[in-house]
MMTF fields as JSON, N, C-alpha, C and O atoms, coordinates in Angstrom:
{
  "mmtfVersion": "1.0.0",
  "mmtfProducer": "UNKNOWN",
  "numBonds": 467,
  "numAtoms": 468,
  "numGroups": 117,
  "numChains": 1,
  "numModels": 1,
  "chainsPerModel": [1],
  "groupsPerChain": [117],
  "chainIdList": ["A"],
  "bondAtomList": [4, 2, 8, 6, 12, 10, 16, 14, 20, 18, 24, 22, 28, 26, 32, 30, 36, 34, 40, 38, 44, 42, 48, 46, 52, 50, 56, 54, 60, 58, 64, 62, 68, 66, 72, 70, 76, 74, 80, 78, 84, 82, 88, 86, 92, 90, 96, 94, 100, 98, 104, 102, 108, 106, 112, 110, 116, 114, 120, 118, 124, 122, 128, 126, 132, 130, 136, 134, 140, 138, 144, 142, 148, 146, 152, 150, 156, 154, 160, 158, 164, 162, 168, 166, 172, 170, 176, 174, 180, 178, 184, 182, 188, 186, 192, 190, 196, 194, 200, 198, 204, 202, 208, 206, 212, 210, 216, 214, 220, 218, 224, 222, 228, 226, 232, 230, 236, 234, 240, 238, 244, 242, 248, 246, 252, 250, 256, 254, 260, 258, 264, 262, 268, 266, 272, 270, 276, 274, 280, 278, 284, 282, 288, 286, 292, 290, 296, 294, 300, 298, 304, 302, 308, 306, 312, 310, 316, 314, 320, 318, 324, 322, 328, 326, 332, 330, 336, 334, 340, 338, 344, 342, 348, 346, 352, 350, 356, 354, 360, 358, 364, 362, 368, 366, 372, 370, 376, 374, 380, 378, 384, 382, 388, 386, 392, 390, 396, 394, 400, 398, 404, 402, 408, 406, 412, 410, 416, 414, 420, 418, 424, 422, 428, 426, 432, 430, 436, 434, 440, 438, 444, 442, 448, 446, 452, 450, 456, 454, 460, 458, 464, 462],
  "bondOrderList": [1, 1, 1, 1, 1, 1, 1, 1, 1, 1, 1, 1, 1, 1, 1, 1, 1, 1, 1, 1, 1, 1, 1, 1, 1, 1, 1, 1, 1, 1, 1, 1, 1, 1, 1, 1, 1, 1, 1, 1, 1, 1, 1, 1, 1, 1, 1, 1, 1, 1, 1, 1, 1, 1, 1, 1, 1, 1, 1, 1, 1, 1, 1, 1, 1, 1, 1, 1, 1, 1, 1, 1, 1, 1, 1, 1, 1, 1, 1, 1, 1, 1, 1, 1, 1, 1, 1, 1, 1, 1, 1, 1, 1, 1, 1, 1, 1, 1, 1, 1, 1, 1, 1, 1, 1, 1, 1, 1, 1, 1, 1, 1, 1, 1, 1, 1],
  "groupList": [{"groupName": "UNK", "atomNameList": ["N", "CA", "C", "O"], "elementList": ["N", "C", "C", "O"], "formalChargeList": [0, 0, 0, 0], "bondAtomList": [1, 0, 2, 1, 3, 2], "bondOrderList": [1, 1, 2], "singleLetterCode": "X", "chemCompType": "L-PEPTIDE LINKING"}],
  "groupTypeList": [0, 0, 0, 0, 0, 0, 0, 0, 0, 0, 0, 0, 0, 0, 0, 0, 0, 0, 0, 0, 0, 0, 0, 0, 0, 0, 0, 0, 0, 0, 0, 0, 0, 0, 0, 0, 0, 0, 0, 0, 0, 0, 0, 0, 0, 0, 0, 0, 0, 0, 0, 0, 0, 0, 0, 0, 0, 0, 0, 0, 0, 0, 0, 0, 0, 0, 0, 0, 0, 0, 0, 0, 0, 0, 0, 0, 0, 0, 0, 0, 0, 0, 0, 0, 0, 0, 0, 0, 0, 0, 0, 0, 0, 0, 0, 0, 0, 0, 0, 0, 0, 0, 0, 0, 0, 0, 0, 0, 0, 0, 0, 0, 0, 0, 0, 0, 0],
  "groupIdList": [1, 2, 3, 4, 5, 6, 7, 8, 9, 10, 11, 12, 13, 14, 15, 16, 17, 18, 19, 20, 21, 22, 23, 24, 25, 26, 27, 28, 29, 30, 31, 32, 33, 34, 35, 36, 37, 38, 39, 40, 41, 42, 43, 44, 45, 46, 47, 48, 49, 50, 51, 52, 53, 54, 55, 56, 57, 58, 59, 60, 61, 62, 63, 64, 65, 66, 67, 68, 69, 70, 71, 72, 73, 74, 75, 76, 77, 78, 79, 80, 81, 82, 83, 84, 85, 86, 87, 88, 89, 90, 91, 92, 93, 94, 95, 96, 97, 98, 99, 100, 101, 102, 103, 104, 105, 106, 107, 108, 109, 110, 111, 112, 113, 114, 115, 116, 117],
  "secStructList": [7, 2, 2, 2, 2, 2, 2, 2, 2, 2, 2, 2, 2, 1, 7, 7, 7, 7, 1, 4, 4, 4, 7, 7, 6, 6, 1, 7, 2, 2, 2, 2, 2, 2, 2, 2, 1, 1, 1, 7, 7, 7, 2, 2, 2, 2, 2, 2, 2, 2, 2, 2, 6, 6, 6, 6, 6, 6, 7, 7, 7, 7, 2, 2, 2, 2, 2, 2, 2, 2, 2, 2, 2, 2, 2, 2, 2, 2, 2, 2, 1, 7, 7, 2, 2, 2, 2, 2, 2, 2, 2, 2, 6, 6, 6, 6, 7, 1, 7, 1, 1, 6, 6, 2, 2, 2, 2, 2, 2, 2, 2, 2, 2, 2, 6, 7, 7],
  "xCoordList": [104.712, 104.081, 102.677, 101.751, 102.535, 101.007, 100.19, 98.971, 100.863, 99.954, 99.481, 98.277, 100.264, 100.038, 98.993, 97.915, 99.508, 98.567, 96.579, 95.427, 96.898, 95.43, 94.99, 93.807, 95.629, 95.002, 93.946, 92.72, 94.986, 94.388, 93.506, 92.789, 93.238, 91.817, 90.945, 89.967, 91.616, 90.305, 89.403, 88.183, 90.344, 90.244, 89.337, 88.269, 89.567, 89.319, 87.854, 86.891, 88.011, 86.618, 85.464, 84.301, 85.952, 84.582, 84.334, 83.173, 85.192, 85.67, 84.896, 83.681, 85.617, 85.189, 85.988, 87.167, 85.542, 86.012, 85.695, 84.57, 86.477, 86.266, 86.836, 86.428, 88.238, 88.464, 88.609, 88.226, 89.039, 88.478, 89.207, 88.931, 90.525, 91.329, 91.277, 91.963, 90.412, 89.826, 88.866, 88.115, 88.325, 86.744, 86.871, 86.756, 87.066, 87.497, 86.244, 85.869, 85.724, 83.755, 83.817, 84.336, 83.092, 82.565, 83.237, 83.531, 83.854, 84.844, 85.069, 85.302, 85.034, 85.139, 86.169, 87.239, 85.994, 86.923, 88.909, 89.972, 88.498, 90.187, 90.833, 92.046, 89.31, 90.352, 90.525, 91.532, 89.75, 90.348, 91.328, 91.838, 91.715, 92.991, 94.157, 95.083, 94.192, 94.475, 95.448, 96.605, 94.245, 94.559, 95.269, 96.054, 94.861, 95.295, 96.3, 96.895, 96.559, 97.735, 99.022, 98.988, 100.122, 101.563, 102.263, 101.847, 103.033, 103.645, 102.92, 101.933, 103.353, 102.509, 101.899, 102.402, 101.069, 100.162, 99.26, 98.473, 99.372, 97.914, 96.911, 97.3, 95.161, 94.547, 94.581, 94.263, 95.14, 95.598, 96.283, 95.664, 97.726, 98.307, 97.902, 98.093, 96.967, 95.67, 95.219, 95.452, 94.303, 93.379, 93.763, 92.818, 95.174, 95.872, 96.172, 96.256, 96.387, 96.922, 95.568, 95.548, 94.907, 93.512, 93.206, 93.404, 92.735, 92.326, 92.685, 91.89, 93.903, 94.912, 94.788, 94.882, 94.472, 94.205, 93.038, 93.127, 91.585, 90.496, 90.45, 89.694, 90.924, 90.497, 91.47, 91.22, 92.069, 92.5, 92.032, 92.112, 91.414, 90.104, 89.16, 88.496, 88.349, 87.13, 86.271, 85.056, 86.768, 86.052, 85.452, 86.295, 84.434, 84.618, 84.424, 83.728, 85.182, 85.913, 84.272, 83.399, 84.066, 83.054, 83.361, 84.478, 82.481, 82.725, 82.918, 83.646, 81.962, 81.781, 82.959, 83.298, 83.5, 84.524, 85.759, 86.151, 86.275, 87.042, 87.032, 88.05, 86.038, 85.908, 86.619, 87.762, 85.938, 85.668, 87.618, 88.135, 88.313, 89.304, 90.487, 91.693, 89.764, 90.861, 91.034, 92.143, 89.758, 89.779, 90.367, 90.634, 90.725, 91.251, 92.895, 93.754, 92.951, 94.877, 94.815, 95.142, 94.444, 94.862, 95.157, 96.069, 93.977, 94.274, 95.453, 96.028, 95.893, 96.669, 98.047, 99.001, 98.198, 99.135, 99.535, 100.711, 98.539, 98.46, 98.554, 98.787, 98.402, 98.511, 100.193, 100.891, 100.575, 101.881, 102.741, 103.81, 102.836, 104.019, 104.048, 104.852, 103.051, 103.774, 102.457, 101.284, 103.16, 102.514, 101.357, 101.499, 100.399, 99.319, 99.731, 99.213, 100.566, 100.823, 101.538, 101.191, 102.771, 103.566, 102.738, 102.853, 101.855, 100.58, 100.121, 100.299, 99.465, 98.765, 99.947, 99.667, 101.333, 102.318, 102.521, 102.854, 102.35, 102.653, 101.541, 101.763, 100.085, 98.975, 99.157, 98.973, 99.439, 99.476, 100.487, 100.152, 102.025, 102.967, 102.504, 103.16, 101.136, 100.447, 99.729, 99.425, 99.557, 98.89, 97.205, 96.535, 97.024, 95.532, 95.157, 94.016, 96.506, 95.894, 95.934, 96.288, 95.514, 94.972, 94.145, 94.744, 92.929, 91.677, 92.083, 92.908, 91.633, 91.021, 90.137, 89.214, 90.117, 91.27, 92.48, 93.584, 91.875, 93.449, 94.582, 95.426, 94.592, 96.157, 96.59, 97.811, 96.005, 96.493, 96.888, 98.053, 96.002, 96.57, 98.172, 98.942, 98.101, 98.929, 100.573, 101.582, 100.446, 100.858, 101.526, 102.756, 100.87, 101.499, 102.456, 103.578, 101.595, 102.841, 103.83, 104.91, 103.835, 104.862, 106.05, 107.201, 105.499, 106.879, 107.243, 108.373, 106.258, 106.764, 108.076, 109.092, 107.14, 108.148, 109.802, 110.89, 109.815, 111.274, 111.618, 112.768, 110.923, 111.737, 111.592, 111.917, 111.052, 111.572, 109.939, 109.627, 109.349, 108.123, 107.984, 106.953],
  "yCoordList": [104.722, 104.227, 104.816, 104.171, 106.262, 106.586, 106.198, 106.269, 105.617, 105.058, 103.866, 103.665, 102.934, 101.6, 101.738, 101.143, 102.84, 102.859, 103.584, 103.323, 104.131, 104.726, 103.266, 102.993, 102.79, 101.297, 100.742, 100.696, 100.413, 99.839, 99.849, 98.872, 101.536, 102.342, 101.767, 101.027, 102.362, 101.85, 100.753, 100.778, 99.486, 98.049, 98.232, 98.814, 97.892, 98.011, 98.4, 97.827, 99.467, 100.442, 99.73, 99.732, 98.964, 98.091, 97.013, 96.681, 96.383, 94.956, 94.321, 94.178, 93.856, 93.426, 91.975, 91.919, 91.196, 89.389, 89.348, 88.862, 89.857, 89.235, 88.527, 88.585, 87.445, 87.234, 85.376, 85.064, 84.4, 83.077, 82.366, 81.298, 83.267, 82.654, 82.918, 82.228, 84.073, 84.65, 84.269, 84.862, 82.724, 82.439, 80.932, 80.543, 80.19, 78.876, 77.967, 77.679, 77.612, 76.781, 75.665, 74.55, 76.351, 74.343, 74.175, 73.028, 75.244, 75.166, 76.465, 77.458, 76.693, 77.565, 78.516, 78.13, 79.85, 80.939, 80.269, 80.412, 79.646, 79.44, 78.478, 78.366, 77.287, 76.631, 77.241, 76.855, 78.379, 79.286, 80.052, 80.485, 80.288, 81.326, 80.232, 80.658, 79.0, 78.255, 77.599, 77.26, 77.706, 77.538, 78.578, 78.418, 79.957, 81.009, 81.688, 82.628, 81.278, 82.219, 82.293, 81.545, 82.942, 82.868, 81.814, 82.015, 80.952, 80.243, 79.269, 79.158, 78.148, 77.112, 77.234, 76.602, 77.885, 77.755, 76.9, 76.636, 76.464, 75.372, 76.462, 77.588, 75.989, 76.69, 77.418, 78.558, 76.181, 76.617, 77.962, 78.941, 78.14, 79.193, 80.505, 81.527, 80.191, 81.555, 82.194, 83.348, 81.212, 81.309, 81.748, 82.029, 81.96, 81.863, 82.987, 83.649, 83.628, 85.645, 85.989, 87.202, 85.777, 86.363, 86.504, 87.571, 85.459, 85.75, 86.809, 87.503, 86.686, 87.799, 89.324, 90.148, 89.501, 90.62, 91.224, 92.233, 90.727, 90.824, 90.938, 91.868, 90.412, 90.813, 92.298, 93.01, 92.439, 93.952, 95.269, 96.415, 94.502, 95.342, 95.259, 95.746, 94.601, 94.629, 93.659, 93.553, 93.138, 92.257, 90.595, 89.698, 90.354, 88.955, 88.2, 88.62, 87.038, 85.508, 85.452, 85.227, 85.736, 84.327, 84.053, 84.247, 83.574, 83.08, 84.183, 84.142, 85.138, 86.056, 87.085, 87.722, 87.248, 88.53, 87.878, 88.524, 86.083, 85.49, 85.595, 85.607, 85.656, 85.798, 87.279, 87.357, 88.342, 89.314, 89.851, 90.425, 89.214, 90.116, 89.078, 89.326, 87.673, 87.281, 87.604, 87.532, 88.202, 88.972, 90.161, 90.604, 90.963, 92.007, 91.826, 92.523, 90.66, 90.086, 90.016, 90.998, 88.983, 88.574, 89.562, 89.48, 90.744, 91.887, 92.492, 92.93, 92.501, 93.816, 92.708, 93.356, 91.377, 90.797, 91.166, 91.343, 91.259, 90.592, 92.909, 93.437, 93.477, 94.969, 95.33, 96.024, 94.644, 95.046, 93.888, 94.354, 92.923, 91.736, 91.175, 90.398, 91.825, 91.536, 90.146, 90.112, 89.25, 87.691, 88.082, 89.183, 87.398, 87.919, 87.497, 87.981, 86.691, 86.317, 87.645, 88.013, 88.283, 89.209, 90.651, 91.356, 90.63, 91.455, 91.602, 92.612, 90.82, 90.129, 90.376, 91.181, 89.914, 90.132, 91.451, 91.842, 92.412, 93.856, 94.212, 95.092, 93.712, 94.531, 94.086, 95.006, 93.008, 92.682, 93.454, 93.895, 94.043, 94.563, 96.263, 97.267, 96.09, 97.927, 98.02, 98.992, 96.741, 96.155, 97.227, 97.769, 97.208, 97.562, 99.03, 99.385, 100.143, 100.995, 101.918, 103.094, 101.263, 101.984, 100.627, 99.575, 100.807, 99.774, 98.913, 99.538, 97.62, 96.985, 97.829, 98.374, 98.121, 97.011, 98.76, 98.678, 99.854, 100.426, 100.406, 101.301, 99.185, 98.896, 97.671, 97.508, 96.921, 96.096, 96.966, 96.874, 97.929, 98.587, 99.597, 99.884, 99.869, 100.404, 99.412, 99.795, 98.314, 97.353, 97.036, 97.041, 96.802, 96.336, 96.849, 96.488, 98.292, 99.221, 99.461, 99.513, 99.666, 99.83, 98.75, 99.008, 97.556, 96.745, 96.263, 95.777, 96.243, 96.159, 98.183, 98.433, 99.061, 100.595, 99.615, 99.778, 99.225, 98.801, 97.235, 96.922, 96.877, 96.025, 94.24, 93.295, 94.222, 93.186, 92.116, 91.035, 92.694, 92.168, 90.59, 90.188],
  "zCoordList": [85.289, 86.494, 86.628, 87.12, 86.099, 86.679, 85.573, 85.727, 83.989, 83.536, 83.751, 83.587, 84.124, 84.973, 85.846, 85.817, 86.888, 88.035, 87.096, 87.444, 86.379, 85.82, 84.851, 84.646, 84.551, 83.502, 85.212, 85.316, 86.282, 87.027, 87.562, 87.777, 88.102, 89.184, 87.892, 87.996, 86.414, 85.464, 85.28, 85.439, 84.822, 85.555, 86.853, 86.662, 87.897, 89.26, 89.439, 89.949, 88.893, 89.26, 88.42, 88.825, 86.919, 86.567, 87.083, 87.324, 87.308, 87.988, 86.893, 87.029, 85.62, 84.607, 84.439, 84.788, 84.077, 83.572, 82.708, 82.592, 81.314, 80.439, 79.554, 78.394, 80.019, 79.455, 79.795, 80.922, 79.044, 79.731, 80.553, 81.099, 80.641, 81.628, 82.732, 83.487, 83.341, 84.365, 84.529, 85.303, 83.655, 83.712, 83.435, 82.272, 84.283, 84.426, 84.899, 86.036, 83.62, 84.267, 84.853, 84.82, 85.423, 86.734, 87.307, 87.643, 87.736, 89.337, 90.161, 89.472, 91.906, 92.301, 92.133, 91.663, 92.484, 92.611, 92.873, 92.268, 93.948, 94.338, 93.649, 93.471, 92.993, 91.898, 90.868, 90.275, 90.171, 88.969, 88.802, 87.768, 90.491, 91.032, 90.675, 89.984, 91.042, 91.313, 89.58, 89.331, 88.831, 87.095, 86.436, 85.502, 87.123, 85.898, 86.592, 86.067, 87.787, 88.996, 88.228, 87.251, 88.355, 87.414, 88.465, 89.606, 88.395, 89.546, 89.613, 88.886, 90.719, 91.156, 92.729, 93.658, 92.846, 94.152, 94.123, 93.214, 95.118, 95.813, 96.223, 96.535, 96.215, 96.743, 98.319, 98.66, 99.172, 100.232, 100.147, 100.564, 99.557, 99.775, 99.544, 100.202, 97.895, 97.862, 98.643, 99.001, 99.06, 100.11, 101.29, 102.027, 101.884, 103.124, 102.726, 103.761, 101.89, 101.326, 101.129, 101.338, 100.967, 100.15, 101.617, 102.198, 102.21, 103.127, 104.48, 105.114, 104.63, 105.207, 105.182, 106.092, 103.459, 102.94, 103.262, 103.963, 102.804, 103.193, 104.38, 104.66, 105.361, 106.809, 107.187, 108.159, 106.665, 106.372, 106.087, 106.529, 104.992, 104.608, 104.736, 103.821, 105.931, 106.585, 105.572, 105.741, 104.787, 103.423, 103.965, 103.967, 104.274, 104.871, 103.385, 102.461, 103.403, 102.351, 102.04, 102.878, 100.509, 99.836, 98.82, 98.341, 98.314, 96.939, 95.635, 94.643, 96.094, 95.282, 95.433, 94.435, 96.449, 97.419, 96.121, 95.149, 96.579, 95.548, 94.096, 93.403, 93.74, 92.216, 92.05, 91.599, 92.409, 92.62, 92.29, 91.331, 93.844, 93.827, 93.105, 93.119, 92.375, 91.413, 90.492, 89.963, 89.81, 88.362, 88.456, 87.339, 89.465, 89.762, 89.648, 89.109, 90.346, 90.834, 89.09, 88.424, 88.582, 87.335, 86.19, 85.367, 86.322, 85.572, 85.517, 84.52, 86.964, 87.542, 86.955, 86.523, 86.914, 86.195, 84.663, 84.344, 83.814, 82.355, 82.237, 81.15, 83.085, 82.972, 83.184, 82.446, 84.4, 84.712, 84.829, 85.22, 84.734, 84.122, 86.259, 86.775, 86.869, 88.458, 88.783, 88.41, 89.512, 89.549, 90.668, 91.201, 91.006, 91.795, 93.283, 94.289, 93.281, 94.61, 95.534, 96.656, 94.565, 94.844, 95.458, 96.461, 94.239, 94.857, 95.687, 96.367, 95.941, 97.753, 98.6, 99.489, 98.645, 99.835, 100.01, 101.129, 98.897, 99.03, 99.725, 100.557, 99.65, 99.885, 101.49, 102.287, 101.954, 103.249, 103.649, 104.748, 103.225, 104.053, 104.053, 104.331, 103.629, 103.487, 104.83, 105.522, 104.981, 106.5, 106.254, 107.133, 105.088, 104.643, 104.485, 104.186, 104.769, 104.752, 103.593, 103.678, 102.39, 101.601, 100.799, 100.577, 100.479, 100.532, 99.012, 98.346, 98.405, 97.81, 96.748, 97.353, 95.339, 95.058, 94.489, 93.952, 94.795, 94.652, 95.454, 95.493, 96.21, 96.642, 95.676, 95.69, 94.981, 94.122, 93.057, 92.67, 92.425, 91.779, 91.66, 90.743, 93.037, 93.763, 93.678, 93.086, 94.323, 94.888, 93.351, 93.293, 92.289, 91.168, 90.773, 90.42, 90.912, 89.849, 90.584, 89.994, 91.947, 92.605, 92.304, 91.953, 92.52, 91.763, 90.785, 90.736, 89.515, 87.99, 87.755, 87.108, 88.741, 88.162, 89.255, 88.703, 89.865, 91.194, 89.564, 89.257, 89.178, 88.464, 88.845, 88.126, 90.087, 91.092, 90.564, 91.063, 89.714, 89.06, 88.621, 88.081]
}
């Protein structure tokens, strides 16, 4: 678990995209969330956790905030086997108090180490 959780602060702290499934051209943030998410979400439902979250964390919604904390969700997936949606519901039942993005980091490992991933 605390190596999970140290892949992530690592991750996190560059906030790096580099890979192309995290990089979906000629379309916005929530439709790329939207392409590379695990599951089938509509942008709506994204957008309706993302947004939830961010106002948690004092973060106001753009385009860039989206990019920003999908490359983060997606990481913290393809790092710990946990879907990005699951993520976001943990970071909301933290009700924010521990910040973006080491509560995703947080948030992951906590439930890929419980299994329930």
């Amino acid at each position: 678990m605390i190596l999970l959780f140290s892949v992530g602060l690592t991750y996190c702290s560059s906030h790096l995209a580099t890979t192309s499934e995290s990089q979906v051209l000629e379309s916005g943030a929530l439709e790329k969330m939207e392409a590379v998410f695990e599951g089938r979400h509509t942008q709506t439902e994204i957008e309706a956790l993302l947004q939830t979250v961010m106002s948690l964390n004092d973060v106001r919604p753009s385009e860039e905030e989206y990019t920003r904390w999908g490359s983060v969700l997606v990481e913290m997936r393809r790092t710990t086997g946990v879907n990005e949606m699951a993520i976001l519901r943990c970071m909301i039942a933290d009700r924010g108090t521990i910040k973006f993005p080491a509560s995703a980091a947080i948030c992951a490992s906590l439930i890929a180490a419980s299994g329930e991933g």
